[in-house]
C-alpha angles and dihedrals in degrees: 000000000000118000093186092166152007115233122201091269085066101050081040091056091037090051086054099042087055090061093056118353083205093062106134106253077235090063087045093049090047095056089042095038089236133119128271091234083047091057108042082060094061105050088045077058093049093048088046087053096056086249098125110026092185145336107243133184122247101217112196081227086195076070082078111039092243099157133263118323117235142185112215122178111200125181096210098194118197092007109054098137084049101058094035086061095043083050095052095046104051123093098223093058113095108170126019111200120178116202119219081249098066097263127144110213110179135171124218146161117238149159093282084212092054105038095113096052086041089055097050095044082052087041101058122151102002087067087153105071127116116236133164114204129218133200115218127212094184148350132205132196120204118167112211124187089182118129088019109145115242088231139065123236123240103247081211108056109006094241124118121282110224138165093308085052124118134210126200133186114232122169091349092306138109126248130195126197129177094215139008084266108052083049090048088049094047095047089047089056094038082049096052096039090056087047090055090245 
């Protein structure tokens, strides 16, 4: 199934989505004058099309009492894969960002008494790298979909991806191409890539 482009319904449903991803799709039909059934095609389309990867929760973690929240930007040197993993699999890390320039900024909530020894447990062995810690008041999350482009972009070439456009599945992912070319040349280096070429 091709997905060559988002109209303004689907920005509509994703904007909504991203308010609260357990809205009914009746309460969704109703703000985009649609049908449940109709809705709930389009976001399995937009699941199919790699659109939505997942509805998720947004837990007010001072709820529970879960410690101070903090930025830290740390430029982890040699052992950047290292760190990325320790970040991703530790509980206190919320959210994982990496600059252009090879920085990891991350968010977490810890023990404020205890943020420095937590760092450089996090930090091993890579106990040389530079990081500068903030303190947050407050965050505040606001999706926005504004400014989102209405197409998909070939993951071959770049260009939009409209009605002649083609979509493929390859390793349980979607896949979006503008032409029969730009997919043929995507599926010859995939294929090469998987052989160890």
């Amino acid at each position: 199934m091709c997905m060559a482009s988002l109209d303004e319904t689907d920005i509509e449903i994703l904007r909504l989505l991203s308010h609260d991803a357990r809205r009914s799709y009746t309460d969704i039909a109703k703000e985009v004058d649609l049908s449940g059934p109709a809705v709930a095609n389009r976001i399995e389309r937009l699941q199919d099309a790699g659109v939505i990867n997942r509805f998720t929760v947004d837990i007010d973690r001072t709820q529970l009492g879960t410690g101070a929240q903090i930025f830290v930007q740390v430029d982890p040197g040699h052992s950047f894969d290292t760190l990325r993993s320790r970040l991703d699999e530790s509980d206190a890390v919320e959210h994982v960002m990496v600059t252009a320039g090879g920085e990891l900024w991350f968010n977490a909530r810890v023990d404020v008494h205890n943020v420095h020894p937590w760092l450089r447990s996090l930090l091993e062995p890579a106990d040389k790298a530079e990081y500068t810690v903030t303190l947050i008041d407050t965050i505040e999350w606001q999706p926005s979909l504004d400014g989102t482009e209405f197409a998909l972009t070939c993951t071959e070439c770049g260009n939009t991806v409209d009605s002649e456009g083609q979509s493929e599945w390859f390793d349980n992912r979607m896949y979006h191409f503008c032409c029969s070319t730009c997919q043929r040349q995507f599926e010859d280096k995939f294929n090469r890539l998987k052989e160890g070429v």
